[in-house]
Biopython code that builds the backbone (N, CA, C, O; Angstrom):
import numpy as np
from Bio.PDB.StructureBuilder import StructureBuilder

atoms = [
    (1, "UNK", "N", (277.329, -92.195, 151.426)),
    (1, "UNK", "CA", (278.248, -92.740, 152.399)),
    (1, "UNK", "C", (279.587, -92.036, 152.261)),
    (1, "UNK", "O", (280.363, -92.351, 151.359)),
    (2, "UNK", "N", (279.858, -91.113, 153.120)),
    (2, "UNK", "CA", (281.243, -90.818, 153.582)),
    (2, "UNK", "C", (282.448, -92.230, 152.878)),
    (2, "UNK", "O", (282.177, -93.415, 153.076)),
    (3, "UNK", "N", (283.492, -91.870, 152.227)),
    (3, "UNK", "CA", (284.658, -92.643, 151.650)),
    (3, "UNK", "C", (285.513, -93.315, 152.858)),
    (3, "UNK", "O", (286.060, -94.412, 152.738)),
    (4, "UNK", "N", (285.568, -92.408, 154.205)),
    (4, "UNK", "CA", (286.153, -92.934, 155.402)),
    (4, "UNK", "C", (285.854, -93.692, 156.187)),
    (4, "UNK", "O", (286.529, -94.101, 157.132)),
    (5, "UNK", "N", (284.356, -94.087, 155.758)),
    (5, "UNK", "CA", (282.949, -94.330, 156.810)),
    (5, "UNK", "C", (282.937, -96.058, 155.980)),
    (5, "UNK", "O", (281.897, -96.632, 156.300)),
    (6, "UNK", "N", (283.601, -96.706, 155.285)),
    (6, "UNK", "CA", (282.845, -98.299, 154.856)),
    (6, "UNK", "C", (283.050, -98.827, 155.777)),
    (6, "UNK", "O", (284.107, -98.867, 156.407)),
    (7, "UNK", "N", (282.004, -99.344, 156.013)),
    (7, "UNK", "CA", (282.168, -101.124, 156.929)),
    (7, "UNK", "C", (282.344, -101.858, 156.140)),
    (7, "UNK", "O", (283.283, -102.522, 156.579)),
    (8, "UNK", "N", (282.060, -102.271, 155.130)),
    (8, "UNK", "CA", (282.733, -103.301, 154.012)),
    (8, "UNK", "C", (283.355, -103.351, 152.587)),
    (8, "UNK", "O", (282.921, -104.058, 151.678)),
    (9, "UNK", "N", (284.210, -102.682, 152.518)),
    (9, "UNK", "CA", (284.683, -102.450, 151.240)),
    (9, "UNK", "C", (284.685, -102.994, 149.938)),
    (9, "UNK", "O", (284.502, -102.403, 148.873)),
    (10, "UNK", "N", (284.898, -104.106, 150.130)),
    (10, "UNK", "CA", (284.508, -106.210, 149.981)),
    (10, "UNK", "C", (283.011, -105.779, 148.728)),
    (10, "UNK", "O", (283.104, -105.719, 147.502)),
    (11, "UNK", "N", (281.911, -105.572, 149.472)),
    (11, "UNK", "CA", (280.789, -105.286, 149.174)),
    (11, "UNK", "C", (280.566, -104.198, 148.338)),
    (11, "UNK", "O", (279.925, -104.326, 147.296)),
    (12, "UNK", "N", (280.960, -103.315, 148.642)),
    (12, "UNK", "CA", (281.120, -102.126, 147.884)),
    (12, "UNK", "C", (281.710, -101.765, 146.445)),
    (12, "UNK", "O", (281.487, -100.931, 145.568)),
    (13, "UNK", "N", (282.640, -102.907, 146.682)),
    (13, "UNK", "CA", (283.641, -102.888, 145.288)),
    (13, "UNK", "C", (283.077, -104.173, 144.796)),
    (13, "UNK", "O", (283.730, -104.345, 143.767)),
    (14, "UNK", "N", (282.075, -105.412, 144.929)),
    (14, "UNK", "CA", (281.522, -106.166, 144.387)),
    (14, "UNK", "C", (279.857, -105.776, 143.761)),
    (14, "UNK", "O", (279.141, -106.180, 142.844)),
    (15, "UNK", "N", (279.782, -104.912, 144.693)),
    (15, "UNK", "CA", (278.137, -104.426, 143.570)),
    (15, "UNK", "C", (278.521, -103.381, 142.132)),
    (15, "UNK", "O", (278.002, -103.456, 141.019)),
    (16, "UNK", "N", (279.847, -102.201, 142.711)),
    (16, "UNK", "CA", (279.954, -101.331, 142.237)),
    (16, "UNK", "C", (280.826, -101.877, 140.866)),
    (16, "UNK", "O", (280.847, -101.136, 139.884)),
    (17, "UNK", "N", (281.495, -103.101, 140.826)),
    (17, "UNK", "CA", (282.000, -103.369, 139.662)),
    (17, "UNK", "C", (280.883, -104.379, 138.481)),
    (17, "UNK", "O", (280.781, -104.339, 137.255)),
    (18, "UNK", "N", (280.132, -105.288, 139.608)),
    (18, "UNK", "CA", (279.230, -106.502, 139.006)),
    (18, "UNK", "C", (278.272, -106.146, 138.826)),
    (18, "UNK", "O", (277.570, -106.850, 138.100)),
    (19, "UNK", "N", (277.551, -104.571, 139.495)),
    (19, "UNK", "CA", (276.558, -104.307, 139.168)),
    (19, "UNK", "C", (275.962, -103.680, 138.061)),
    (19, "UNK", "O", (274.774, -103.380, 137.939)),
    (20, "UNK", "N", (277.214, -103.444, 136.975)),
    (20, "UNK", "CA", (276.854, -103.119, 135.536)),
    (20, "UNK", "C", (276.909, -104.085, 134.985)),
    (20, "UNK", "O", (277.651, -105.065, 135.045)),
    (21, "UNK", "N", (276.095, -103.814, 134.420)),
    (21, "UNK", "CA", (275.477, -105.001, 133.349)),
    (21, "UNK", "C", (276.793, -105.729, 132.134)),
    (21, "UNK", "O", (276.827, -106.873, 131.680)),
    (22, "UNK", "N", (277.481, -104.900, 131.954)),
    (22, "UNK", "CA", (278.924, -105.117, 130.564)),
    (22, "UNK", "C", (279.498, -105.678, 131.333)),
    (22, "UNK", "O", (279.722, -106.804, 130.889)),
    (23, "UNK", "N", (280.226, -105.446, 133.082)),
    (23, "UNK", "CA", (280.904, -105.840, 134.061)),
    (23, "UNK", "C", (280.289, -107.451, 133.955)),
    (23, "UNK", "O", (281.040, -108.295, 133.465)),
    (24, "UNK", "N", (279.140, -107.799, 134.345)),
    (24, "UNK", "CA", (278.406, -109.016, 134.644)),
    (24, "UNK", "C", (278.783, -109.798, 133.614)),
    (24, "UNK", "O", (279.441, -110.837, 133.652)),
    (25, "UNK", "N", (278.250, -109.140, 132.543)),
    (25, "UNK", "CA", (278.074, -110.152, 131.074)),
    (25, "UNK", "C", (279.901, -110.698, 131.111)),
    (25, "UNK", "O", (280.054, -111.841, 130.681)),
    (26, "UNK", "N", (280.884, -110.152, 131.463)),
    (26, "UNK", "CA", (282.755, -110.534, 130.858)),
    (26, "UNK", "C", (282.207, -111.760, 131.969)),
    (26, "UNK", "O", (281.750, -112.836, 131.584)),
    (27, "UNK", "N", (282.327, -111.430, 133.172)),
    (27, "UNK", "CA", (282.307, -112.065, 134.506)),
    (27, "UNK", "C", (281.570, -113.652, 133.995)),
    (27, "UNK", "O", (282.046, -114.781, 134.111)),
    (28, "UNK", "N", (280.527, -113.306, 133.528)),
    (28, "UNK", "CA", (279.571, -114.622, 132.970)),
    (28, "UNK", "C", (280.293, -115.526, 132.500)),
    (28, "UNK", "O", (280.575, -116.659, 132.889)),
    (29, "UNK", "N", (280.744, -114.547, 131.075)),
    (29, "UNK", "CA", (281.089, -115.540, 129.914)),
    (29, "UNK", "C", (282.010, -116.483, 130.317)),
    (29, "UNK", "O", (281.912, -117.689, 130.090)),
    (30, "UNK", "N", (283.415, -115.631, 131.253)),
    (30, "UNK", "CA", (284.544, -116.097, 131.438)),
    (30, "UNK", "C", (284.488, -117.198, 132.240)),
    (30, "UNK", "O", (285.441, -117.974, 132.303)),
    (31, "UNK", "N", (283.164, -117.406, 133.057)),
    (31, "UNK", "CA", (283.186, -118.248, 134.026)),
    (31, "UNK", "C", (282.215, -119.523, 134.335)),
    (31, "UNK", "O", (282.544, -120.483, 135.031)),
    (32, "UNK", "N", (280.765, -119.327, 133.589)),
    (32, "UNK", "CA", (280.512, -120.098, 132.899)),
    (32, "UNK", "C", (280.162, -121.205, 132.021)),
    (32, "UNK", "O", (279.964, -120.867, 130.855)),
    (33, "UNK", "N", (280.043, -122.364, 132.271)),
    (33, "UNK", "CA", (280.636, -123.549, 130.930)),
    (33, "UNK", "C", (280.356, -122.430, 129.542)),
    (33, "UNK", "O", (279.638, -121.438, 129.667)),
    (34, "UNK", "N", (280.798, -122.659, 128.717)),
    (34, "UNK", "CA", (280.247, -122.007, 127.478)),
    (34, "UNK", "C", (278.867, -122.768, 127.153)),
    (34, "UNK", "O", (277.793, -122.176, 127.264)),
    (35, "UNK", "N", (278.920, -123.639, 126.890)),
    (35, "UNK", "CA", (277.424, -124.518, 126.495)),
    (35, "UNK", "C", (276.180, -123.868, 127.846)),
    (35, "UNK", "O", (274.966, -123.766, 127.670)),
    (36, "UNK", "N", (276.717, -123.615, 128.756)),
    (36, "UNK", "CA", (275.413, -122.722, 129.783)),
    (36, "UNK", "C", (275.341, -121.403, 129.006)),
    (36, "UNK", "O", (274.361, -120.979, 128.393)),
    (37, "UNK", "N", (276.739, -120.734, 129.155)),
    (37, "UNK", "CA", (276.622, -119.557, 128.647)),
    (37, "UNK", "C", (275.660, -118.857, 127.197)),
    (37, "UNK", "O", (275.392, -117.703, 126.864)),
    (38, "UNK", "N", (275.351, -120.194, 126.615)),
    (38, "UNK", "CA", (274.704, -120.105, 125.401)),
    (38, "UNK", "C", (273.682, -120.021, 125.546)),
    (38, "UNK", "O", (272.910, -119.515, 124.731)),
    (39, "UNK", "N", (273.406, -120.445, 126.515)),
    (39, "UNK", "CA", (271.753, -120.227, 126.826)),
    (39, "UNK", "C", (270.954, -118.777, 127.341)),
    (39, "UNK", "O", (269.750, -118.660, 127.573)),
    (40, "UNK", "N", (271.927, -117.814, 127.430)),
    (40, "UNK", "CA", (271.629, -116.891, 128.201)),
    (40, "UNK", "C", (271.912, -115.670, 127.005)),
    (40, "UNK", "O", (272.870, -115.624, 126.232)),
    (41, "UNK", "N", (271.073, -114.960, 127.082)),
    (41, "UNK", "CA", (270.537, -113.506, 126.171)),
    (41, "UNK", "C", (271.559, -112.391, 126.925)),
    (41, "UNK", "O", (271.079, -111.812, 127.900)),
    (42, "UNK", "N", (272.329, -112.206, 126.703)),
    (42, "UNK", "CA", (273.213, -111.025, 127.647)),
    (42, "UNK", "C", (272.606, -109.654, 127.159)),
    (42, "UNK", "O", (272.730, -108.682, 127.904)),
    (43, "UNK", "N", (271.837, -109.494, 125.730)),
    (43, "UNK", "CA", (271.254, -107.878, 126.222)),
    (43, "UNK", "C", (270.151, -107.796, 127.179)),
    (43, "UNK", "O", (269.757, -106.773, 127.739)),
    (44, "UNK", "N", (269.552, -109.354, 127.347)),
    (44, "UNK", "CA", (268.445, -109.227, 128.480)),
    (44, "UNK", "C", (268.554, -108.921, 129.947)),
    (44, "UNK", "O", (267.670, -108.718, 130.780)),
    (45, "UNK", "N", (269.756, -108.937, 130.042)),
    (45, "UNK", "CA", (270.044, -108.588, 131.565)),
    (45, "UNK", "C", (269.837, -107.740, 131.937)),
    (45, "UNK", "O", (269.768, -106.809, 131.134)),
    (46, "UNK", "N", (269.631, -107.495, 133.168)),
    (46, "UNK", "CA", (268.568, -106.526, 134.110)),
    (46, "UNK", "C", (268.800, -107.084, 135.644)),
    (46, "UNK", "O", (268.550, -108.177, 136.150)),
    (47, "UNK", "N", (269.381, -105.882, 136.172)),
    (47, "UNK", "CA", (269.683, -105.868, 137.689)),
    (47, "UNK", "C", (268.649, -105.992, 138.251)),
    (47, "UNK", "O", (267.651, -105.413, 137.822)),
    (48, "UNK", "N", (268.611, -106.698, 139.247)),
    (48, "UNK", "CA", (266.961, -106.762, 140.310)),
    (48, "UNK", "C", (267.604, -106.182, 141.880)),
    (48, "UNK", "O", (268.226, -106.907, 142.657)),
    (49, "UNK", "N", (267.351, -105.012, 142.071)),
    (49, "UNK", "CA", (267.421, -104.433, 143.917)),
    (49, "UNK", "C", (267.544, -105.240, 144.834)),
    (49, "UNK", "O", (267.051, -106.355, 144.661)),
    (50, "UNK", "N", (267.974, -105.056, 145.619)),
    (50, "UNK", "CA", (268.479, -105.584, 146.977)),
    (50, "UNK", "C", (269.151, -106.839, 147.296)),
    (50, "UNK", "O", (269.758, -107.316, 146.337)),
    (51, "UNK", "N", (269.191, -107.292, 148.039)),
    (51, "UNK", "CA", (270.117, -108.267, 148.745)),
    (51, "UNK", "C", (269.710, -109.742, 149.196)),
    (51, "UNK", "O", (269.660, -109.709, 150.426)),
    (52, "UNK", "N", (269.438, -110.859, 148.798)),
    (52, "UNK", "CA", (269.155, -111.856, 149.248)),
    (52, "UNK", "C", (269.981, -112.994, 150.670)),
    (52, "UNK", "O", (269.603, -114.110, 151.025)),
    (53, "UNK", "N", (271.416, -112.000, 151.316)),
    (53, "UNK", "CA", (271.930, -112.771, 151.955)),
    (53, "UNK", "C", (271.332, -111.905, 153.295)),
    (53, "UNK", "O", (270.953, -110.735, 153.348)),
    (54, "UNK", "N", (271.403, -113.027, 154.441)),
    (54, "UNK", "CA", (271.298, -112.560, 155.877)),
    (54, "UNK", "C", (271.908, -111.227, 156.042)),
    (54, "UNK", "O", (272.609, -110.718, 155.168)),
    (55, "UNK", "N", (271.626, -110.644, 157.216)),
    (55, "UNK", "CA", (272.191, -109.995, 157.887)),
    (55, "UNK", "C", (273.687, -110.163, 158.598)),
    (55, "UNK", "O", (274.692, -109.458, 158.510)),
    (56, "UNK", "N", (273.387, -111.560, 159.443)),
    (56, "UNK", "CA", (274.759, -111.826, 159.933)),
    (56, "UNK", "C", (275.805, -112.654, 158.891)),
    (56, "UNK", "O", (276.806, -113.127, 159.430)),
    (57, "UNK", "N", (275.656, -112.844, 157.562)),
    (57, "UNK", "CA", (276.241, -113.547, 156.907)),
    (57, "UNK", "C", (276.739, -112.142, 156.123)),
    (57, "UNK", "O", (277.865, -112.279, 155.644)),
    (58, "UNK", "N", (276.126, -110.801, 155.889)),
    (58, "UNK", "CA", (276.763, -109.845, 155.005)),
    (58, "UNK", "C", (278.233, -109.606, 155.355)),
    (58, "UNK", "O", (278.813, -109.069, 154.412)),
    (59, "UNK", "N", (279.004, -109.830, 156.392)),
    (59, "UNK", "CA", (280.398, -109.334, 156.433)),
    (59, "UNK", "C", (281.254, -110.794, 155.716)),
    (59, "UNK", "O", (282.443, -110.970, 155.980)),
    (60, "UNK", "N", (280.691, -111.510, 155.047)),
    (60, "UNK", "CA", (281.278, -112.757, 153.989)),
    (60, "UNK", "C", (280.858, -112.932, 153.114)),
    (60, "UNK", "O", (281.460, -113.587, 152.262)),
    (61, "UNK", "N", (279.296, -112.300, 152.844)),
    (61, "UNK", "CA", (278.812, -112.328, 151.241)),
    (61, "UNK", "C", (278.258, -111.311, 150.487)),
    (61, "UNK", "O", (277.303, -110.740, 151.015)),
    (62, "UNK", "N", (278.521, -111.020, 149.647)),
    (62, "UNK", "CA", (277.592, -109.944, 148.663)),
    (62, "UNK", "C", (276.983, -110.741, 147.740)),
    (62, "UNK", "O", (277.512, -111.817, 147.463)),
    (63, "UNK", "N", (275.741, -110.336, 147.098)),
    (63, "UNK", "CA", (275.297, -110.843, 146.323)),
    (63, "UNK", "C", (274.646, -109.803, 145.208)),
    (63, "UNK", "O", (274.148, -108.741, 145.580)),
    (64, "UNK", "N", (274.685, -110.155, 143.938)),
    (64, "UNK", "CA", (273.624, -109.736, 143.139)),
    (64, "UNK", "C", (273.272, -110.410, 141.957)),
    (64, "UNK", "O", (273.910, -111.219, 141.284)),
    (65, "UNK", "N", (271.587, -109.701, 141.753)),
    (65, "UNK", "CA", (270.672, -110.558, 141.120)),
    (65, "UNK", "C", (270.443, -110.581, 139.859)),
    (65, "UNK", "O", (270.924, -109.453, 139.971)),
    (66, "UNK", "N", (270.177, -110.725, 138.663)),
    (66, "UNK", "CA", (269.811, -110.444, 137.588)),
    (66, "UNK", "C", (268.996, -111.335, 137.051)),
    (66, "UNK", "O", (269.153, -112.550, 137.176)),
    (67, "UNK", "N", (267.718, -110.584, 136.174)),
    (67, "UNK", "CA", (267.177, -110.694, 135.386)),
    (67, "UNK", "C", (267.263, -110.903, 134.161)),
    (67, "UNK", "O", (267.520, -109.856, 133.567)),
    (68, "UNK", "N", (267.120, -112.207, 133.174)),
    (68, "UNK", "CA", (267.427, -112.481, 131.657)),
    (68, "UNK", "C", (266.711, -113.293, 131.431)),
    (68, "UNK", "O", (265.921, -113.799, 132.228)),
    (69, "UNK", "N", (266.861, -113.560, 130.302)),
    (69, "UNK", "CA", (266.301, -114.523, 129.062)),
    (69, "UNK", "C", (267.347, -115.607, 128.949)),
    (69, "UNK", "O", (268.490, -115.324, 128.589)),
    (70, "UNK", "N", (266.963, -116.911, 129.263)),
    (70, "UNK", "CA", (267.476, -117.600, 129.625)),
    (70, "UNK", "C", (266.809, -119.079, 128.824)),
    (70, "UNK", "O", (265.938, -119.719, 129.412)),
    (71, "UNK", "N", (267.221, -119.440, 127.708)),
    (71, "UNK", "CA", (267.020, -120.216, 126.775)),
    (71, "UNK", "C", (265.384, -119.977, 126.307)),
    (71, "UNK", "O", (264.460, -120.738, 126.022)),
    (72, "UNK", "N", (265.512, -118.828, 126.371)),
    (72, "UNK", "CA", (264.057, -118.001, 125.696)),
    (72, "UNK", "C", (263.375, -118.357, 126.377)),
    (72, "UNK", "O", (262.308, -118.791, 125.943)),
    (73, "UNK", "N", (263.659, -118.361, 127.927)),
    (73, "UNK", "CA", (262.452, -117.834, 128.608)),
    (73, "UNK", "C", (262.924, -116.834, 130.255)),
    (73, "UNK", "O", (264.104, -116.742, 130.590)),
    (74, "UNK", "N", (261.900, -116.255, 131.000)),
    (74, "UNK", "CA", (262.527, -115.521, 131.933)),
    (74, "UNK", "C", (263.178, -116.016, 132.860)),
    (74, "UNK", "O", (262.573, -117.005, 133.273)),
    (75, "UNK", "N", (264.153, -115.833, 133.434)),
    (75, "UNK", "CA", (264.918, -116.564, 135.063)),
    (75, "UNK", "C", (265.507, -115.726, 135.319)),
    (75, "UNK", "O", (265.310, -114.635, 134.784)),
    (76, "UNK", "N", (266.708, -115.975, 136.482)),
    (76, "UNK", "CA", (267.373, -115.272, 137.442)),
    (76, "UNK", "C", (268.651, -115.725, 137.217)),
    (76, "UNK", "O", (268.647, -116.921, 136.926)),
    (77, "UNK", "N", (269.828, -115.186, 137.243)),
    (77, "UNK", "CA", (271.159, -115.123, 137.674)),
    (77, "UNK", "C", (271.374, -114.882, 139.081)),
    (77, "UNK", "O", (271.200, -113.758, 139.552)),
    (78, "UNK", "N", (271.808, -116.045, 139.907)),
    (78, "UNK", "CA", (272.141, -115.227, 141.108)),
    (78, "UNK", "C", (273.778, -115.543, 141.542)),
    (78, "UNK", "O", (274.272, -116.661, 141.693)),
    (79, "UNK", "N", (274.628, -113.899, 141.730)),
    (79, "UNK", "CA", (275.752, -114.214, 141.674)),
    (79, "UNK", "C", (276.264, -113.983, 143.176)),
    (79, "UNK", "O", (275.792, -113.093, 143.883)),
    (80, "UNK", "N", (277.228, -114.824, 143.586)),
    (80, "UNK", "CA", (277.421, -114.716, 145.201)),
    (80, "UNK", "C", (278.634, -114.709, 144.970)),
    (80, "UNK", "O", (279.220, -115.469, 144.198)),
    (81, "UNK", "N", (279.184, -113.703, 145.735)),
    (81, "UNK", "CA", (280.544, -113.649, 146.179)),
    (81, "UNK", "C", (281.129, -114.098, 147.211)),
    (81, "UNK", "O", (281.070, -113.428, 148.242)),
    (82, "UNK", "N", (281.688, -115.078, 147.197)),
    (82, "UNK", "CA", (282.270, -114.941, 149.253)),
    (82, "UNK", "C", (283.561, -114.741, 149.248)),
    (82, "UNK", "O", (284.387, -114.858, 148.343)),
    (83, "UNK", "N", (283.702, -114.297, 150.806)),
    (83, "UNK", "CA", (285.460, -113.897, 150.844)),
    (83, "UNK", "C", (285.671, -113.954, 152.473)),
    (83, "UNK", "O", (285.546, -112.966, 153.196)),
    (84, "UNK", "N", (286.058, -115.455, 152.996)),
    (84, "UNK", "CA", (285.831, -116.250, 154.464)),
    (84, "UNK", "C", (287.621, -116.527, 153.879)),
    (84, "UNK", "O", (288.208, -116.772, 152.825)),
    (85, "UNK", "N", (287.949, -116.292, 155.376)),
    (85, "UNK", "CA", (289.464, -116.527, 155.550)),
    (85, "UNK", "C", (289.207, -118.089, 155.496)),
    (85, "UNK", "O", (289.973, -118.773, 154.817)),
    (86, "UNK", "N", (288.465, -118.507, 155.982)),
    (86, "UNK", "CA", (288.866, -120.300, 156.630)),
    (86, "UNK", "C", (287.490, -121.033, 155.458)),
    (86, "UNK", "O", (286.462, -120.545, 154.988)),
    (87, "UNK", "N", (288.038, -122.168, 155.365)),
    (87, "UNK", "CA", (287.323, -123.067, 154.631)),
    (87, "UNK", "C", (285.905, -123.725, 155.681)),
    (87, "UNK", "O", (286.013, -124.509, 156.623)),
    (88, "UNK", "N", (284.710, -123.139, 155.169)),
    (88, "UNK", "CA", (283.689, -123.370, 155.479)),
    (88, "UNK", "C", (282.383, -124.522, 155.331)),
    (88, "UNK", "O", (281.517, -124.430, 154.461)),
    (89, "UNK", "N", (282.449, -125.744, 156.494)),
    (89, "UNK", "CA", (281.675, -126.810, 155.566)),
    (89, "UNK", "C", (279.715, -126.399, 155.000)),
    (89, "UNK", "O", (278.942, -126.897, 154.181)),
    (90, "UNK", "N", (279.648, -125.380, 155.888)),
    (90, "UNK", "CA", (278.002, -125.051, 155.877)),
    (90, "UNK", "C", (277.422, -124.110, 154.541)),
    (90, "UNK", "O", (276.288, -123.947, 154.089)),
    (91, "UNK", "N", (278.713, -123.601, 154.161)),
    (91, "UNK", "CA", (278.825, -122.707, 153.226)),
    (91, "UNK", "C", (277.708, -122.915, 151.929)),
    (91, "UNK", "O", (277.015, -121.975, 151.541)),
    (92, "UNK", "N", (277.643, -124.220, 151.351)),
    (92, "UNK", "CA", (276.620, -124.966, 150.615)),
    (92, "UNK", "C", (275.351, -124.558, 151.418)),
    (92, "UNK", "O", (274.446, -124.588, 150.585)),
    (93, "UNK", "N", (274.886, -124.229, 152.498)),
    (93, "UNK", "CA", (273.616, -124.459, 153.378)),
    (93, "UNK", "C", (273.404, -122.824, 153.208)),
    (93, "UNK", "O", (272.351, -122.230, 152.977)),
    (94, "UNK", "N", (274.333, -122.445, 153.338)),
    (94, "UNK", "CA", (274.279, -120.719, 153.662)),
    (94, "UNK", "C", (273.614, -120.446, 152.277)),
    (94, "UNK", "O", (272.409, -120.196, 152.294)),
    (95, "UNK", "N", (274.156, -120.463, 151.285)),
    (95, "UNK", "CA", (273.964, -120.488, 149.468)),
    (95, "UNK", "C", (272.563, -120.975, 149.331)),
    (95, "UNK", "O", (272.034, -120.513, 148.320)),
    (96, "UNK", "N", (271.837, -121.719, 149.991)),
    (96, "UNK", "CA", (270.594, -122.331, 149.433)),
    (96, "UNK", "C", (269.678, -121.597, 150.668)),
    (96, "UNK", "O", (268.485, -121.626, 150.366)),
    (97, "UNK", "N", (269.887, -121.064, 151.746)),
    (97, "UNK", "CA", (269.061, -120.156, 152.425)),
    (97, "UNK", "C", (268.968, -119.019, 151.300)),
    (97, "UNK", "O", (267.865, -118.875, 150.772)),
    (98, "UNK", "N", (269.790, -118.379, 150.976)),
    (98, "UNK", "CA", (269.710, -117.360, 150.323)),
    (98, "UNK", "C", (269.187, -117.472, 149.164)),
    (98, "UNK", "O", (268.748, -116.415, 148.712)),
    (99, "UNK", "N", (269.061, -118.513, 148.430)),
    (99, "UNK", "CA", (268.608, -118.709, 147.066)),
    (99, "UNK", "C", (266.924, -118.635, 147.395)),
    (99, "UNK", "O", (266.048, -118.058, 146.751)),
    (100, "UNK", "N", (266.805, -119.546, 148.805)),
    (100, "UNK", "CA", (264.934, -119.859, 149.064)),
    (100, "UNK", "C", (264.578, -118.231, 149.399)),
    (100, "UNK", "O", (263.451, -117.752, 149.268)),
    (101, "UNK", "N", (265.615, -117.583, 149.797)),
    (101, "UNK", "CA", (264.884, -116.316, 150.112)),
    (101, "UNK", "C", (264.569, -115.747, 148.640)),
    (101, "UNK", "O", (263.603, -116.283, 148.096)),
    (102, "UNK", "N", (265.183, -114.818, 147.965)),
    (102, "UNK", "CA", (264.838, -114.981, 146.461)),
    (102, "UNK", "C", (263.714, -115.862, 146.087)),
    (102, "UNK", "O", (262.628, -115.288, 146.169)),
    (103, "UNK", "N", (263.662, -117.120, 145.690)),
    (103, "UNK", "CA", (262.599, -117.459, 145.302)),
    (103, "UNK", "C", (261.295, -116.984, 145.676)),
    (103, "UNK", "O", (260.402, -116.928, 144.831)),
    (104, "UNK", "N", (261.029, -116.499, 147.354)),
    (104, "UNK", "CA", (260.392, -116.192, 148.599)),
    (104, "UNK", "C", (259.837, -114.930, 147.760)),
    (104, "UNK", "O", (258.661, -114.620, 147.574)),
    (105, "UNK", "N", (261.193, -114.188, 147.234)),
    (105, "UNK", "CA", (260.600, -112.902, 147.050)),
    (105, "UNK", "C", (260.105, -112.910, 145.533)),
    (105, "UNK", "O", (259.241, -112.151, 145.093)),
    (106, "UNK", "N", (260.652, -113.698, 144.942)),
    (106, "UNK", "CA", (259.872, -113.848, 143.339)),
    (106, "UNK", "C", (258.200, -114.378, 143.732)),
    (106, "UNK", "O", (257.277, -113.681, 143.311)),
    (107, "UNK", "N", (257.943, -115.425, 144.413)),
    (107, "UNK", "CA", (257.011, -115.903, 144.547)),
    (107, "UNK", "C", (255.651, -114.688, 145.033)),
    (107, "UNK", "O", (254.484, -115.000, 144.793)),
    (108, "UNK", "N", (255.892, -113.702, 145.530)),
    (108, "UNK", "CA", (255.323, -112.785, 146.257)),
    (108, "UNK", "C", (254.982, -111.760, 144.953)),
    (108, "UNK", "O", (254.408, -110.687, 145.144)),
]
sb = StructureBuilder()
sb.init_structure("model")
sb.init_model(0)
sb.init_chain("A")
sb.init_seg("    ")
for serial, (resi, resn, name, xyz) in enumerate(atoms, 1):
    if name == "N":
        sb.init_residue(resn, " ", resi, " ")
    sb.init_atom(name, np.array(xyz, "f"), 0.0, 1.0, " ", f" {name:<3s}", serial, name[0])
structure = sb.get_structure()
């Protein structure tokens, strides 16, 4: 992608910083409860490809996925970013479409 050429910058600078694994793990810890955080294996982490949000919802969300060990056993991290000028009540509804999609695609 051409540097002049983003349609979403937003996105770009949320995979390209969260999508390393050391990036993820600060992001985790800091944010968190600690007592969750304990449960989770941070060398197990492992990025999983692509995108679980809509199409028409990508110009407000990025997302990415990860793979860990998660009180010694396998699960998912799924981290969503949003960035909506106005306070959104559906926003909760939007978050759980996207989660069933994921599951959709684990299940497969």
């Amino acid at each position: 992608m051409e540097p002049n050429k983003l349609n979403n910058p937003h996105d770009l600078v949320v995979r390209e910083l969260f999508g390393r694994p050391e990036m993820a793990v600060g992001f985790i810890r800091e944010y968190l409860p600690a007592r969750v955080y304990a449960l989770l294996d941070p060398a197990t982490l492992d990025r999983v490809n692509g995108t679980f949000v809509d199409k028409e919802l990508s110009a407000h969300f990025s997302d990415i996925v990860y793979k860990a060990s998660i009180n010694g056993k396998p699960g998912y991290l799924y981290l969503l970013f949003e960035h909506k000028s106005y306070p959104d009540p559906l926003v909760g509804f939007q978050l759980l479409r996207n989660m069933v999609k994921l599951w959709e695609s684990y299940l497969k």
